[in-house]
PyMOL Python script that loads the backbone (N, CA, C, O; Angstrom):
from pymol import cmd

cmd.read_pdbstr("""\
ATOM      1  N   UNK A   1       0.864  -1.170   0.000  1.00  0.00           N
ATOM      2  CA  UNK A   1       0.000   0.000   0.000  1.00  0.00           C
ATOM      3  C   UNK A   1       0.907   1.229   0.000  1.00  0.00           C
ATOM      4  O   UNK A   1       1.861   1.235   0.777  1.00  0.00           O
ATOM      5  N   UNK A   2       0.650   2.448  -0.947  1.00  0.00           N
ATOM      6  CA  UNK A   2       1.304   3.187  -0.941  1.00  0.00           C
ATOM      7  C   UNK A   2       1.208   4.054   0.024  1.00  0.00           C
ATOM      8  O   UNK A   2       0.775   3.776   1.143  1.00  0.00           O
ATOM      9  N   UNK A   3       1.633   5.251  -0.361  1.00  0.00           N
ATOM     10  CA  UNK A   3       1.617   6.695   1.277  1.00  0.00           C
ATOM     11  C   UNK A   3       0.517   7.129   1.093  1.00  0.00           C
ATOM     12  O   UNK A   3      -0.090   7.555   2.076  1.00  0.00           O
ATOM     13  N   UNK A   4      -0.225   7.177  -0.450  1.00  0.00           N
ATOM     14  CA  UNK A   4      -1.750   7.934  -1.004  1.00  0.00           C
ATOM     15  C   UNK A   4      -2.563   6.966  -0.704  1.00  0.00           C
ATOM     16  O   UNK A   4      -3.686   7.380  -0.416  1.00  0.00           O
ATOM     17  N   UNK A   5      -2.396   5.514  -0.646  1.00  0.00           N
ATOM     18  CA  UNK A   5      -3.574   4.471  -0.427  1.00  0.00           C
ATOM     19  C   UNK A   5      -3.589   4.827   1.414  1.00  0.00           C
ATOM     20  O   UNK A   5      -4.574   5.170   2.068  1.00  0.00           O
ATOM     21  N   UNK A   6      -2.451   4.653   1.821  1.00  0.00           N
ATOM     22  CA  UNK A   6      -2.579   4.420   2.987  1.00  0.00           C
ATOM     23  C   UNK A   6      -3.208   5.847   3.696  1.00  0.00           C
ATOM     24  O   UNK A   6      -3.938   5.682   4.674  1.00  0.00           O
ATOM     25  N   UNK A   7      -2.932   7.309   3.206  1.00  0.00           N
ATOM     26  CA  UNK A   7      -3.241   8.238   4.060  1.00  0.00           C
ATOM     27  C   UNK A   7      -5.542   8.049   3.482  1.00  0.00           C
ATOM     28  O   UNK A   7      -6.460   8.361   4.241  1.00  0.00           O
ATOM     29  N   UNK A   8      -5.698   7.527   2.139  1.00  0.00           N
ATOM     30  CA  UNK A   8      -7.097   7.521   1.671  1.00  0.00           C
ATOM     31  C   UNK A   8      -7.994   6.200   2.772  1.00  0.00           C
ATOM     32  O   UNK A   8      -9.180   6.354   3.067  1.00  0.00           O
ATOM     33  N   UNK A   9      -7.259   5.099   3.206  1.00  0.00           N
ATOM     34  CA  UNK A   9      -7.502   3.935   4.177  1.00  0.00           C
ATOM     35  C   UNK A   9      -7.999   4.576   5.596  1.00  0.00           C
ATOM     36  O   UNK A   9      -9.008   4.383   6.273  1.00  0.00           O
ATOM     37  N   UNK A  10      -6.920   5.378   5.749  1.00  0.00           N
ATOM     38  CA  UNK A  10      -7.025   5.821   7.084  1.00  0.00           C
ATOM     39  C   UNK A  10      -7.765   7.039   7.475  1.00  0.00           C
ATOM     40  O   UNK A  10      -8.109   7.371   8.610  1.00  0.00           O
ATOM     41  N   UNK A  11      -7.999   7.795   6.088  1.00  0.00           N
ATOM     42  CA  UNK A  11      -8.996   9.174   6.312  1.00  0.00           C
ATOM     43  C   UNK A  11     -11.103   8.353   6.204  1.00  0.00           C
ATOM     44  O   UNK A  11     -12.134   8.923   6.562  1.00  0.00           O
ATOM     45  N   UNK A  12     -10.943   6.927   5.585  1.00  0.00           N
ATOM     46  CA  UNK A  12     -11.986   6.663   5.173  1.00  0.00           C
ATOM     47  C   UNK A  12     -12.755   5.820   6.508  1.00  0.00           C
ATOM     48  O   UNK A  12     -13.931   5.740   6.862  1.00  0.00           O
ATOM     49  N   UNK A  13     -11.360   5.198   7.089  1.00  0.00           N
ATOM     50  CA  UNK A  13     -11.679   4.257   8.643  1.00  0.00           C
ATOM     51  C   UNK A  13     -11.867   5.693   9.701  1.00  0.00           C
ATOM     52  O   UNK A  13     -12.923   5.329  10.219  1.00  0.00           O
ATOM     53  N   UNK A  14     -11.687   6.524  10.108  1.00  0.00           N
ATOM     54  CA  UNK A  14     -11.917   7.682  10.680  1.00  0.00           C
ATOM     55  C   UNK A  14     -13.115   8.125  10.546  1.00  0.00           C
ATOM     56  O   UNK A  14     -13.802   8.388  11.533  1.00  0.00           O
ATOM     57  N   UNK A  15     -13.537   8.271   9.336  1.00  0.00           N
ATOM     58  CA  UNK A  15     -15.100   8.678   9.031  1.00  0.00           C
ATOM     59  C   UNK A  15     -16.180   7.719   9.269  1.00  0.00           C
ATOM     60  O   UNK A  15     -17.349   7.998   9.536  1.00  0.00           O
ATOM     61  N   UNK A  16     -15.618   6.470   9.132  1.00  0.00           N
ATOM     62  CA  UNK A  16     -16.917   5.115   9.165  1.00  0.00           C
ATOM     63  C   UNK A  16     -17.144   5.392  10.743  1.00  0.00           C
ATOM     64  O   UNK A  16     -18.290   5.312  11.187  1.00  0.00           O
ATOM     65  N   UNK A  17     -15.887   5.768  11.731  1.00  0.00           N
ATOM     66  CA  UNK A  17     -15.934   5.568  13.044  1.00  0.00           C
ATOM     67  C   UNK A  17     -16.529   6.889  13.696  1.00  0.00           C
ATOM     68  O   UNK A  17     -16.461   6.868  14.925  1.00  0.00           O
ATOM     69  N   UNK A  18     -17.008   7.854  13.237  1.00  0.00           N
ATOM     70  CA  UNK A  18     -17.109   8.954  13.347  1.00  0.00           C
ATOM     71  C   UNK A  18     -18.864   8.766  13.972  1.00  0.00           C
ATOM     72  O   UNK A  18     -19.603   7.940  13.436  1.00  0.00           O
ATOM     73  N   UNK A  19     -19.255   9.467  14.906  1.00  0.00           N
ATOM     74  CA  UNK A  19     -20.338   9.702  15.235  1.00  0.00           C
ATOM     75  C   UNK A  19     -21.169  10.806  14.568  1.00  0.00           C
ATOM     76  O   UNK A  19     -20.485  11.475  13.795  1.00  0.00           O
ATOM     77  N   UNK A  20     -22.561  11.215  14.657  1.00  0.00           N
ATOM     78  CA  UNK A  20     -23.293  11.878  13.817  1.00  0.00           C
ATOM     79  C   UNK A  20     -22.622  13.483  14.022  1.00  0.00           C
ATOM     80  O   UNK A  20     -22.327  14.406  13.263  1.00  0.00           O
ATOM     81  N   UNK A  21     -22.571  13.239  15.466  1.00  0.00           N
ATOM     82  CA  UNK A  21     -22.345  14.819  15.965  1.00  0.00           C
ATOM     83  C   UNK A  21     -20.517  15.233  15.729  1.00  0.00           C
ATOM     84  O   UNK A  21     -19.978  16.252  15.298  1.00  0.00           O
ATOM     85  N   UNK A  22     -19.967  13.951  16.225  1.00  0.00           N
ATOM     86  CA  UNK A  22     -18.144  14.573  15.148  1.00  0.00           C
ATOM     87  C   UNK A  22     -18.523  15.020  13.764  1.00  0.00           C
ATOM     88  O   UNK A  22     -18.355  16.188  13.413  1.00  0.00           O
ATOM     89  N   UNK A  23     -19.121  13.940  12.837  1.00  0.00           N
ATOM     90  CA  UNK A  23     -19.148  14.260  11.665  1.00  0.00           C
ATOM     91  C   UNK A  23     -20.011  15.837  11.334  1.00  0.00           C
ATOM     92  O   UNK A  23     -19.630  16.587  10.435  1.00  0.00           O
ATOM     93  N   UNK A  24     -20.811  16.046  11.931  1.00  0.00           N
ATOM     94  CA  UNK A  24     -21.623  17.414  11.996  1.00  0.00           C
ATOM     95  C   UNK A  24     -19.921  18.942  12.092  1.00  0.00           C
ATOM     96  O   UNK A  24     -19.514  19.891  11.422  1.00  0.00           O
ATOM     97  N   UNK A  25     -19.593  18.275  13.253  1.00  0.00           N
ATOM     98  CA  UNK A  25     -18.522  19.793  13.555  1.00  0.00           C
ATOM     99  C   UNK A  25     -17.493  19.269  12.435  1.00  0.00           C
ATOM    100  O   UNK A  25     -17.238  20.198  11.669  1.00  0.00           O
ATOM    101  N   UNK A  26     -16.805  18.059  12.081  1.00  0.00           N
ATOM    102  CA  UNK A  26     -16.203  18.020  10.828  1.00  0.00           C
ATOM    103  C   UNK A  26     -16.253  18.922   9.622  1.00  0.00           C
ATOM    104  O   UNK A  26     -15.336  19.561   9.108  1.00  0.00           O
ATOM    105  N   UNK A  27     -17.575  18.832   9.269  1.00  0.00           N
ATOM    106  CA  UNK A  27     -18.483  19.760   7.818  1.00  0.00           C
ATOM    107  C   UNK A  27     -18.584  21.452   8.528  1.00  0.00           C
ATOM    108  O   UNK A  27     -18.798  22.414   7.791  1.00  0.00           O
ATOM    109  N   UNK A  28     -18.459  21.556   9.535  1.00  0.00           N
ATOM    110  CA  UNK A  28     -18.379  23.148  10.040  1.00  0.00           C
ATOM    111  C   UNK A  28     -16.834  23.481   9.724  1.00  0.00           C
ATOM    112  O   UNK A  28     -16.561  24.583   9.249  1.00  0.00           O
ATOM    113  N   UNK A  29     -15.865  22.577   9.974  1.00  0.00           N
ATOM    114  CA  UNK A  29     -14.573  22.826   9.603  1.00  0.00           C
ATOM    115  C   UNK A  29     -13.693  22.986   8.246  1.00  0.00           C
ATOM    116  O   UNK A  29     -12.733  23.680   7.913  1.00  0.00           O
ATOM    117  N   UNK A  30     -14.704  21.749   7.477  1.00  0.00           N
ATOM    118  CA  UNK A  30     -14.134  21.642   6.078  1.00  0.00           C
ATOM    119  C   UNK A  30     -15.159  21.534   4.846  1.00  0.00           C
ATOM    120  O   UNK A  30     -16.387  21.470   4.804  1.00  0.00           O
ATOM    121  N   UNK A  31     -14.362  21.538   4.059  1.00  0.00           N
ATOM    122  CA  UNK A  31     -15.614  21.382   3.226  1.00  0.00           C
ATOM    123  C   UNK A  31     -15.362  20.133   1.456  1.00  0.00           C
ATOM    124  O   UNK A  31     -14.320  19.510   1.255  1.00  0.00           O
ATOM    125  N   UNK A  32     -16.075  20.114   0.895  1.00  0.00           N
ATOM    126  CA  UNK A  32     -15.951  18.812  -0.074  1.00  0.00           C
ATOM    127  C   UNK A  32     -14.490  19.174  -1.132  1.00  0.00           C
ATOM    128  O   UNK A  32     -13.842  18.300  -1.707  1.00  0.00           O
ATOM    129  N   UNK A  33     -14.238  20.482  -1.189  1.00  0.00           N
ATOM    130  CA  UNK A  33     -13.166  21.033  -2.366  1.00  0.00           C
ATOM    131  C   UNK A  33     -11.664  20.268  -1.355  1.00  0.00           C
ATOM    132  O   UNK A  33     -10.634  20.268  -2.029  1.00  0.00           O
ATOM    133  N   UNK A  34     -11.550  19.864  -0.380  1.00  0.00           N
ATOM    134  CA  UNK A  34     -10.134  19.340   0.014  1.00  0.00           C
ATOM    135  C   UNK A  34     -10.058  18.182  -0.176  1.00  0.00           C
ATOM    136  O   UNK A  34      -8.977  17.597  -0.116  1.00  0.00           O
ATOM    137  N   UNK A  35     -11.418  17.459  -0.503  1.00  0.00           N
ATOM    138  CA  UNK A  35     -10.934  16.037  -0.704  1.00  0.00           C
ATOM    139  C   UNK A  35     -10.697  15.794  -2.204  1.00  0.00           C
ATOM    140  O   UNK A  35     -11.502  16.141  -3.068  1.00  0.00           O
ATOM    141  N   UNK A  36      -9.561  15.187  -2.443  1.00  0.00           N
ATOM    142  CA  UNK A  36      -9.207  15.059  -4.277  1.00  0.00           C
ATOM    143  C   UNK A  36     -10.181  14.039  -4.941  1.00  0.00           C
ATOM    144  O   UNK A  36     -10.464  14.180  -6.131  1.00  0.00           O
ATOM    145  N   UNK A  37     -10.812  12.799  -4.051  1.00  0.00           N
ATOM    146  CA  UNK A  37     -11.432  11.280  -4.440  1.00  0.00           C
ATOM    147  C   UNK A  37     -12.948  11.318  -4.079  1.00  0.00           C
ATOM    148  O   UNK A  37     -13.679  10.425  -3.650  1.00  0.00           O
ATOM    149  N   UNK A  38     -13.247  12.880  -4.443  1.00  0.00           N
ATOM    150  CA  UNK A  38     -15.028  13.125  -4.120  1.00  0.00           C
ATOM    151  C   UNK A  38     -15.666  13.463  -5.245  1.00  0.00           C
ATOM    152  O   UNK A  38     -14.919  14.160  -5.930  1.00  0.00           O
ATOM    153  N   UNK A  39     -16.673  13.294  -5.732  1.00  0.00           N
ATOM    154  CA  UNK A  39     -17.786  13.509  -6.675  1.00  0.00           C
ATOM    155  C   UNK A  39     -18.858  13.606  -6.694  1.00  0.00           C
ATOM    156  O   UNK A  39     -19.559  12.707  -6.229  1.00  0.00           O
ATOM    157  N   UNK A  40     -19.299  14.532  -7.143  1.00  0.00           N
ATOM    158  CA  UNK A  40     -20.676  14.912  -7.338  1.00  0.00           C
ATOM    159  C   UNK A  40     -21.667  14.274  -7.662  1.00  0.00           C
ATOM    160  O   UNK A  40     -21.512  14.058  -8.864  1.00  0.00           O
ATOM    161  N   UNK A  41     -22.709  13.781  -7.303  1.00  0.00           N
ATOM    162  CA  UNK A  41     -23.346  12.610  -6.891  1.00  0.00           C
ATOM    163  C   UNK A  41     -24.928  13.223  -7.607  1.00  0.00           C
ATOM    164  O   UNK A  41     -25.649  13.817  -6.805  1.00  0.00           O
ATOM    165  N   UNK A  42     -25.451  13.084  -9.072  1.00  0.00           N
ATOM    166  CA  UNK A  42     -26.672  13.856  -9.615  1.00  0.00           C
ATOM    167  C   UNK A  42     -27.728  12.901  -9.390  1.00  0.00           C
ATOM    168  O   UNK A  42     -28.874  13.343  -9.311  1.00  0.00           O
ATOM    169  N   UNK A  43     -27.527  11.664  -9.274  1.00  0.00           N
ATOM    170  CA  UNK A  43     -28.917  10.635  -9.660  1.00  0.00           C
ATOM    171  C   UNK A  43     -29.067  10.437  -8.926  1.00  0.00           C
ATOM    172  O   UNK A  43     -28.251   9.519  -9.006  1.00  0.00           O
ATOM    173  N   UNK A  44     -29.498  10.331  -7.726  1.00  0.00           N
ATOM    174  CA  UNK A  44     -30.013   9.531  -6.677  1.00  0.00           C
ATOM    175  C   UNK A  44     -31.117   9.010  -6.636  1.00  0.00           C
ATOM    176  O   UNK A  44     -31.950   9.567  -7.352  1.00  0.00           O
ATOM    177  N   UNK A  45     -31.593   7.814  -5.856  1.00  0.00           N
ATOM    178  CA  UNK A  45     -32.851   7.363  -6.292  1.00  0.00           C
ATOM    179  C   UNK A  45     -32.864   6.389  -4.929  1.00  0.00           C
ATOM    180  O   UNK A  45     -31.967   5.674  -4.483  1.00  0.00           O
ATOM    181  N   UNK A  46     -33.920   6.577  -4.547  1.00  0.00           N
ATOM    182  CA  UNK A  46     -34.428   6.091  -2.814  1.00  0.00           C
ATOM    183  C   UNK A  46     -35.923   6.412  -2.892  1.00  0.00           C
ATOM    184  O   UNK A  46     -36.551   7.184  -3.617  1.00  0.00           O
ATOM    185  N   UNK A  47     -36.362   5.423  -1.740  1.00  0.00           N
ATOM    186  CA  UNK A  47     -37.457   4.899  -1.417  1.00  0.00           C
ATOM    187  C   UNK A  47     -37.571   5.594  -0.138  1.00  0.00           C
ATOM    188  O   UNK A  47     -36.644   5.813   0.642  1.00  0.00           O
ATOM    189  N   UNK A  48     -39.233   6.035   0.051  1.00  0.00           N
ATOM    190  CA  UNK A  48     -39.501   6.045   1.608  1.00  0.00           C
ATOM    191  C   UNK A  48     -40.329   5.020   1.912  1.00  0.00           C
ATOM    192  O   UNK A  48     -41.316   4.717   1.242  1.00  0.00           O
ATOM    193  N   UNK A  49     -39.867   4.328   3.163  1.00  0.00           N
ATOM    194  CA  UNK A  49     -40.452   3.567   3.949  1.00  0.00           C
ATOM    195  C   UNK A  49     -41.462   4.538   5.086  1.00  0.00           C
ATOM    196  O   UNK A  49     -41.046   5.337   5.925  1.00  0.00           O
ATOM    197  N   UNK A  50     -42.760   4.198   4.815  1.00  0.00           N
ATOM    198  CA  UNK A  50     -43.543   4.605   5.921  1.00  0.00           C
ATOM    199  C   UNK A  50     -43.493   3.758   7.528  1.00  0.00           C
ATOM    200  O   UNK A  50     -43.946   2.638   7.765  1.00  0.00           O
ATOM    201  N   UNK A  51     -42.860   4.609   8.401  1.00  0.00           N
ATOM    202  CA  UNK A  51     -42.997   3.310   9.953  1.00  0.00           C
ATOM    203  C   UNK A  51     -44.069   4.304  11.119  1.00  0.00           C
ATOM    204  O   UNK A  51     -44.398   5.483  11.252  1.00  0.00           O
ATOM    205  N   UNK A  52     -44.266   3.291  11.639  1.00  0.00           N
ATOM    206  CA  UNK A  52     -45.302   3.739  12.817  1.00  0.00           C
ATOM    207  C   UNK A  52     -44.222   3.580  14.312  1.00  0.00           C
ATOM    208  O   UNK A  52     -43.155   2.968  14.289  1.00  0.00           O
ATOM    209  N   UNK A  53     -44.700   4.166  15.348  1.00  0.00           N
ATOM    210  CA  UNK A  53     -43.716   4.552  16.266  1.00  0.00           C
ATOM    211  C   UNK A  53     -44.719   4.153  16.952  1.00  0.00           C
ATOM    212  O   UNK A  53     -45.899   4.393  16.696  1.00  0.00           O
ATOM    213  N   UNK A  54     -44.113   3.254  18.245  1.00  0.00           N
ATOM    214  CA  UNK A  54     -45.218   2.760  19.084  1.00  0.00           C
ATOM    215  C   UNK A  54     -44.622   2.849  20.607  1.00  0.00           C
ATOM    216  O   UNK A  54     -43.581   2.209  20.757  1.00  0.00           O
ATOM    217  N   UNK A  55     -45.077   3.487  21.675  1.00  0.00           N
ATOM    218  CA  UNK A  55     -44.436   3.323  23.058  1.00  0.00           C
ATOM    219  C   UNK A  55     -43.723   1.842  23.675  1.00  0.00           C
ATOM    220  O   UNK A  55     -44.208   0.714  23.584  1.00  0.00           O
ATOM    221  N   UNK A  56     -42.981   2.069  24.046  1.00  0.00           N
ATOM    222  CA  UNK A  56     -42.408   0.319  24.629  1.00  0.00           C
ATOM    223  C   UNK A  56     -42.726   1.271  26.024  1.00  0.00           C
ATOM    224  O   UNK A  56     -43.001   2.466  25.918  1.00  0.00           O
ATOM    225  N   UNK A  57     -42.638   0.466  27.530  1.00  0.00           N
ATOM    226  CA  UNK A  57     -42.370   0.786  28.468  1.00  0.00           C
ATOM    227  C   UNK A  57     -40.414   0.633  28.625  1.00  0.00           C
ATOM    228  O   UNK A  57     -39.596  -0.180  28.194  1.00  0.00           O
ATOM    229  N   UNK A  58     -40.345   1.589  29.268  1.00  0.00           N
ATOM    230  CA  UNK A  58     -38.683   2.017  29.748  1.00  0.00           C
ATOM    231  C   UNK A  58     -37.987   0.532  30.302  1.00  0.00           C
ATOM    232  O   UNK A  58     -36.854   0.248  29.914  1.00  0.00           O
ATOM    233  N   UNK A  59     -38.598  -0.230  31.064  1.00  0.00           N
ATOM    234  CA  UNK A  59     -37.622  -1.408  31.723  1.00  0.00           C
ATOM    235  C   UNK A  59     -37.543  -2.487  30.533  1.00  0.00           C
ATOM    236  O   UNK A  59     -36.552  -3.204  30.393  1.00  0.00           O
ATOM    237  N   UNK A  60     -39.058  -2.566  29.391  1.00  0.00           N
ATOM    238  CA  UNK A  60     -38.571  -3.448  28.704  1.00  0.00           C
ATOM    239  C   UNK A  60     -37.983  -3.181  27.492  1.00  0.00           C
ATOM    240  O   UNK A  60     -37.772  -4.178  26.802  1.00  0.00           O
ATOM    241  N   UNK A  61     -37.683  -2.199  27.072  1.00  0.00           N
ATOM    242  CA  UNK A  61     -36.879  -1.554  26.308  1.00  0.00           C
ATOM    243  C   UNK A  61     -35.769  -1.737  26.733  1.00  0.00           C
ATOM    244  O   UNK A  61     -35.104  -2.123  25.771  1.00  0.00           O
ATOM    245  N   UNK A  62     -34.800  -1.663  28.122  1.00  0.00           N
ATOM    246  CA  UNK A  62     -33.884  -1.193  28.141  1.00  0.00           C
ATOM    247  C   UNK A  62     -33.240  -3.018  28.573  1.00  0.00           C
ATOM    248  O   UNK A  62     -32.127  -3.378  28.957  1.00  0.00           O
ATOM    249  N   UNK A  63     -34.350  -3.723  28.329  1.00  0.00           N
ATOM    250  CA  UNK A  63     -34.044  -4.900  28.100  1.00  0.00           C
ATOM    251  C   UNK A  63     -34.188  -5.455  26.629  1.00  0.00           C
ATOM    252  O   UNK A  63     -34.089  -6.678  26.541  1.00  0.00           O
ATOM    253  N   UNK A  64     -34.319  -5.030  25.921  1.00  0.00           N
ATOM    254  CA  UNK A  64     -34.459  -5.438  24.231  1.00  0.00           C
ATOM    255  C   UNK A  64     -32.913  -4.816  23.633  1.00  0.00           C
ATOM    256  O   UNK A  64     -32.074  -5.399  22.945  1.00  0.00           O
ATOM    257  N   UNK A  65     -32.904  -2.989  24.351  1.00  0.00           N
ATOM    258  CA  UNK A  65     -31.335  -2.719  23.981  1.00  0.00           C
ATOM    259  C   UNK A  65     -30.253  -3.693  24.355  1.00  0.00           C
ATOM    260  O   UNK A  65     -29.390  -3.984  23.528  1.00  0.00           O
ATOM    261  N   UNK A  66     -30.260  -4.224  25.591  1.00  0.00           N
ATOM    262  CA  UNK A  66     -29.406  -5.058  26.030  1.00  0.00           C
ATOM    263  C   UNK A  66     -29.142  -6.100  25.090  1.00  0.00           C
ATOM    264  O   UNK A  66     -28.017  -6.291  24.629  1.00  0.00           O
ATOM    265  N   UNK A  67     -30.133  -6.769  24.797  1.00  0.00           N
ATOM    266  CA  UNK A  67     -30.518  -8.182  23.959  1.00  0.00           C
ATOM    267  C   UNK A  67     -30.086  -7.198  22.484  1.00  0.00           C
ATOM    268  O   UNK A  67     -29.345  -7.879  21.775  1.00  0.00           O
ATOM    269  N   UNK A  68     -30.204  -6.599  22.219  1.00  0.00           N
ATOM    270  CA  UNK A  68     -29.379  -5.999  20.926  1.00  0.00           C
ATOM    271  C   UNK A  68     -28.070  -6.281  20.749  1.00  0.00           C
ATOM    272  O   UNK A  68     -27.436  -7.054  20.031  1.00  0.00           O
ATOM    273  N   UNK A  69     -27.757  -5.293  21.757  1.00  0.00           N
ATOM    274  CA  UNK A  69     -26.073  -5.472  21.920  1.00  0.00           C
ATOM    275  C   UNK A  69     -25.863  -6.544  21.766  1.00  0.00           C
ATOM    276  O   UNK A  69     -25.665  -6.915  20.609  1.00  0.00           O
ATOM    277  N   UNK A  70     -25.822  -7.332  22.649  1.00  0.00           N
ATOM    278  CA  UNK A  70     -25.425  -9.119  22.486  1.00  0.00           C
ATOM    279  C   UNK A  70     -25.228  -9.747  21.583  1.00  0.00           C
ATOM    280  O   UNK A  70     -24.364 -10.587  21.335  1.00  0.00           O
ATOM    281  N   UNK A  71     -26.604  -9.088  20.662  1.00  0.00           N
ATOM    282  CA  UNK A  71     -26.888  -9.959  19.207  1.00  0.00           C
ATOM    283  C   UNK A  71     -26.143  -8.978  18.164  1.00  0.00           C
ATOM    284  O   UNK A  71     -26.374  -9.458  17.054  1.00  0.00           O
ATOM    285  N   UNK A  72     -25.474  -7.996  18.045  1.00  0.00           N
ATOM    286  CA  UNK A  72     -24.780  -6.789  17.540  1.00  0.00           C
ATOM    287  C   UNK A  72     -25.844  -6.392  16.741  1.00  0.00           C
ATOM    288  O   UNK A  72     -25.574  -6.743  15.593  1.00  0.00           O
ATOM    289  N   UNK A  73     -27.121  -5.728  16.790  1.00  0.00           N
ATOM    290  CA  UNK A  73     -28.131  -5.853  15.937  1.00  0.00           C
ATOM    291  C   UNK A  73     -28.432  -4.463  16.238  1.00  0.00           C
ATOM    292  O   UNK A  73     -27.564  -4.051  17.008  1.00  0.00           O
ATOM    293  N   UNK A  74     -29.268  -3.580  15.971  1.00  0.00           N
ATOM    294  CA  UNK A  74     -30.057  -1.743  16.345  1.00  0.00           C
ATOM    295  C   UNK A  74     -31.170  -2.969  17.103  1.00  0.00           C
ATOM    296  O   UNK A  74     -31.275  -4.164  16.828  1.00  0.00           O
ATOM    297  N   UNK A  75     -31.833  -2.236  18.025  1.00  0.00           N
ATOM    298  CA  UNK A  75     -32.994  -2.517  18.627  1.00  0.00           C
ATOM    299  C   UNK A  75     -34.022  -2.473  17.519  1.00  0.00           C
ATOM    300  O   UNK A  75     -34.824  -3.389  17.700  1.00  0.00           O
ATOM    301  N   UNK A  76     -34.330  -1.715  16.370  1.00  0.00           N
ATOM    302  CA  UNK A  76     -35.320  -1.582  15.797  1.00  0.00           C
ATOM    303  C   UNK A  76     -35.463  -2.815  14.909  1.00  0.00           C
ATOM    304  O   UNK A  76     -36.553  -3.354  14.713  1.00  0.00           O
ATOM    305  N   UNK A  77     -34.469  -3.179  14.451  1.00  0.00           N
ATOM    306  CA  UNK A  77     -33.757  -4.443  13.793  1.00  0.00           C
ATOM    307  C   UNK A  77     -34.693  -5.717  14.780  1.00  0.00           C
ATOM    308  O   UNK A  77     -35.779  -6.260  14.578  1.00  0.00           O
ATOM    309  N   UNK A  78     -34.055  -5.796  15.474  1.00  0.00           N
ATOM    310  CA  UNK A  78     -34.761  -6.736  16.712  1.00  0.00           C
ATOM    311  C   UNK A  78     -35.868  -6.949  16.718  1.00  0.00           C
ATOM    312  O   UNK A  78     -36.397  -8.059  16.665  1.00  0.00           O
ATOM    313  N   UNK A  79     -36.598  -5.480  16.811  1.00  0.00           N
ATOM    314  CA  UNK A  79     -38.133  -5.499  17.449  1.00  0.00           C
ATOM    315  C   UNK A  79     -38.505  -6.026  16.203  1.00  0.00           C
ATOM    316  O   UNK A  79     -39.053  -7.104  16.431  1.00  0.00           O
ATOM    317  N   UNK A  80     -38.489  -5.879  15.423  1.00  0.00           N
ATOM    318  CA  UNK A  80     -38.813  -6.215  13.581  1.00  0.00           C
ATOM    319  C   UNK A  80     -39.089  -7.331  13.318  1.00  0.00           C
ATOM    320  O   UNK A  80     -40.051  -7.897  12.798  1.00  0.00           O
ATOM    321  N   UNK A  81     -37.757  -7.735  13.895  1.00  0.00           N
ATOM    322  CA  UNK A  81     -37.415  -9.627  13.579  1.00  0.00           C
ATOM    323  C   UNK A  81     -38.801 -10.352  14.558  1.00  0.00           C
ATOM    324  O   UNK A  81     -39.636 -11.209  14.270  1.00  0.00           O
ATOM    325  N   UNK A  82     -38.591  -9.663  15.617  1.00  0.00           N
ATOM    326  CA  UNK A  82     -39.278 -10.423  17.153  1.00  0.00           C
ATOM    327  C   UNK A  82     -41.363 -10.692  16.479  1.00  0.00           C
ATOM    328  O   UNK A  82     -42.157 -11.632  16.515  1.00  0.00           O
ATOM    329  N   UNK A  83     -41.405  -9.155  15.925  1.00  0.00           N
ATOM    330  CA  UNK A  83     -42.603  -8.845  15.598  1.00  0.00           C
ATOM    331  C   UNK A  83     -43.074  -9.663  14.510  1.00  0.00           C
ATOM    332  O   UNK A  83     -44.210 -10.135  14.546  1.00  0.00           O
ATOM    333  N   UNK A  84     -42.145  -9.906  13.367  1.00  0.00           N
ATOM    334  CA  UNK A  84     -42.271 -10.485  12.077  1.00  0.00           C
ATOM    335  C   UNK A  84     -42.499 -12.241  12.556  1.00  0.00           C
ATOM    336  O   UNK A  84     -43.186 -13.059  11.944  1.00  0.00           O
ATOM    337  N   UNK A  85     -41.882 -12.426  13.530  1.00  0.00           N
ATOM    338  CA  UNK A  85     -41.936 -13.991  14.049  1.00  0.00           C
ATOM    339  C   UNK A  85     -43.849 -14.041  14.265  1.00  0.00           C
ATOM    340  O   UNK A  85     -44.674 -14.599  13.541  1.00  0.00           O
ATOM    341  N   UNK A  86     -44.105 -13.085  15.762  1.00  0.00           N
ATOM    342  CA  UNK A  86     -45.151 -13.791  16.124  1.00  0.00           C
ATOM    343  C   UNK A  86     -45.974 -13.451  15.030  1.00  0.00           C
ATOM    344  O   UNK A  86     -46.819 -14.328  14.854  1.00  0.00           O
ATOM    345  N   UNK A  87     -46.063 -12.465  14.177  1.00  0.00           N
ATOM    346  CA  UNK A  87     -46.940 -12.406  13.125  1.00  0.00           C
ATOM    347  C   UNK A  87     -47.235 -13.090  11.940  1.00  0.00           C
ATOM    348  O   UNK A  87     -48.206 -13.023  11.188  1.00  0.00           O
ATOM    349  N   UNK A  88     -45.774 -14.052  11.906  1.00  0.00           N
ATOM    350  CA  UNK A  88     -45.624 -15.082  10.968  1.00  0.00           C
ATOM    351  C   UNK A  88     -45.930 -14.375   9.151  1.00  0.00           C
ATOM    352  O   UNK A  88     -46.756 -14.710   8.303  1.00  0.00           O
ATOM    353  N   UNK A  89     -44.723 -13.192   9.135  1.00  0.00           N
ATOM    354  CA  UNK A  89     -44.887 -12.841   7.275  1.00  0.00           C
ATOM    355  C   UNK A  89     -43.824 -13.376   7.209  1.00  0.00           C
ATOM    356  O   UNK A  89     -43.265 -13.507   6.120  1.00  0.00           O
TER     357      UNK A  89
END
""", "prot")
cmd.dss("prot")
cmd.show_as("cartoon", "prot")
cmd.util.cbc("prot")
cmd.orient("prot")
């Protein structure tokens, strides 16, 4: 790996690891003209998913997050799977 692969490896593992709110003050600091391996992006094409938001109570929630973690999964992921079971689609 060269010095350009390796400094592009290591600027790209930094960003994957980056939280919403680093990456937020990041874009206050810099902007898209410093990176040489960026492009302008015209077509995009995405779907909205309509979801419904439903109360959990706090203790069993903070037992489903748990059971997330474990399973390395988002909780919403989970509840999905859990829901899709007893509903049998």
């Amino acid at each position: 790996m060269n010095k350009s692969e390796r400094r592009r490896y290591e600027k790209n593992k930094v960003i994957k690891d980056m939280s919403l709110y680093e990456a937020s003050d990041s874009w206050d600091e810099h902007d898209f003209g410093e990176f040489d391996d960026t492009k302008e992006v015209r077509n995009i094409r995405f779907s909205l998913k309509k979801k419904k938001y439903v109360g959990i109570d706090i203790k069993l929630y903070s037992l489903i997050r748990n059971k997330a973690r474990k399973l390395h999964k988002s909780e919403d992921t989970l509840i999905n799977e859990w829901l899709s079971e007893k509903v049998k689609i």
